[in-house]
N, C-alpha and C positions, 0 to 999 in steps of 0.2 A: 488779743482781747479775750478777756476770759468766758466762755459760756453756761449757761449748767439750764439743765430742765428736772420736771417731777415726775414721775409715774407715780400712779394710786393704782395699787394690787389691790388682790384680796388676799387676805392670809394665808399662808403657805399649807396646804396638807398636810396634818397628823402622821401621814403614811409617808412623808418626804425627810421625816426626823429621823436621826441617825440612833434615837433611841428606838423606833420603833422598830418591831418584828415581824413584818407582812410579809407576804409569800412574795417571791421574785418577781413574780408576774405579775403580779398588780402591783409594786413599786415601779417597774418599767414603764406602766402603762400612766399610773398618775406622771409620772416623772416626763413621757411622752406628752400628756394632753398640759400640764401647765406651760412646760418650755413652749410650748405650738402657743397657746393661749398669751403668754407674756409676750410672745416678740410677735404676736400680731398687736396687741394693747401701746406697746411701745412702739412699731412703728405707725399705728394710729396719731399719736402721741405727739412723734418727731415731724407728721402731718400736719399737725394744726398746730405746730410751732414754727410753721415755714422753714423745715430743717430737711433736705434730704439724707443728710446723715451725719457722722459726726466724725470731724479730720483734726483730732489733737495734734497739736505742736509738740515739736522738740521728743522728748520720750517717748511721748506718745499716751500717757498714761490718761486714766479716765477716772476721776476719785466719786466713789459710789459711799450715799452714806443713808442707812434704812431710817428711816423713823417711824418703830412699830406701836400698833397699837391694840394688845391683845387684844383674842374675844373671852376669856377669863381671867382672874388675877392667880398668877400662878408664878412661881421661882422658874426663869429661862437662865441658861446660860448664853452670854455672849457669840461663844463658839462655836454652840451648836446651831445656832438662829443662822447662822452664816453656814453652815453646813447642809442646814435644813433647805437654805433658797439657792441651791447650785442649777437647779430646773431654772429659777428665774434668771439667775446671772445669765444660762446658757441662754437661754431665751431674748434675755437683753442683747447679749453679744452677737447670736445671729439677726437683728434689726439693727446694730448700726454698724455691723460688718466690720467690727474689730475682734480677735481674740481674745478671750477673758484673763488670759497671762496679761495682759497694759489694765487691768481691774486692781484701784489703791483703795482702800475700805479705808473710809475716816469714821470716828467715831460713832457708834449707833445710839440713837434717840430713844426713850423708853416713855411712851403718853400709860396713862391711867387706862384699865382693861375697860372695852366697849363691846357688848357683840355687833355684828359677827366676827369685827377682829378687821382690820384693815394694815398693808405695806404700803408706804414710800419708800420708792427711791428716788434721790436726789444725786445726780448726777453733775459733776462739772469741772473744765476742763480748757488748757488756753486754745482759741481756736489757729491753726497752721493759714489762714486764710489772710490774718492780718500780720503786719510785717515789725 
């Protein structure tokens, strides 16, 4: 049976971009507080979707697809948007206790810019539980 849930982020940090050029140490440190931040949000999440965690079938894969919504209108690249939330994925991956190698990105959504800029991710996946 196939499953999928939603997380609502908040926009990933400026300082998380692979264009950006902050000093090491406060890259670690944002890159420290969000990953801690998301995989508490998301096992909140996996809470009140009466989920203790999540045991994909077969492959094992877990198809992740963002649906952003700037906080300005500005030109992103695809690539980098996925580069920029590896705090979140990591953060995702230690809350349902799978490794982010079984992570398939399906195509990313792109809403009209809103501040302060809000992430989904949409998650889902056949559950190993039904036969």
């Amino acid at each position: 049976m196939k499953q999928s849930i939603s997380i609502d982020l908040p926009w990933p940090p400026r300082v998380l971009s692979p264009n950006a050029r902050p000093h090491v140490l406060l890259k670690a440190r944002v890159f420290k507080e969000t990953r801690l931040a998301t995989r508490i949000i998301t096992k909140n999440r996996l809470r009140e979707a009466g989920l203790e965690g999540i045991e994909p079938k077969g492959d094992g894969l877990l198809n992740l697809q963002l649906v952003l919504t700037p906080p300005i209108n500005r030109h992103r690249d695809e690539d980098n948007m996925i580069a920029n939330c590896k705090a979140i994925f990591d953060g995702i991956a230690e809350a349902v206790k799978v490794n982010d190698h079984f992570f398939h990105f399906r195509e990313q959504v792109w809403n009209k810019a809103k501040s302060p800029g809000k992430l989904q991710v949409i998650i889902d996946w056949e559950d190993s539980n039904e036969g």
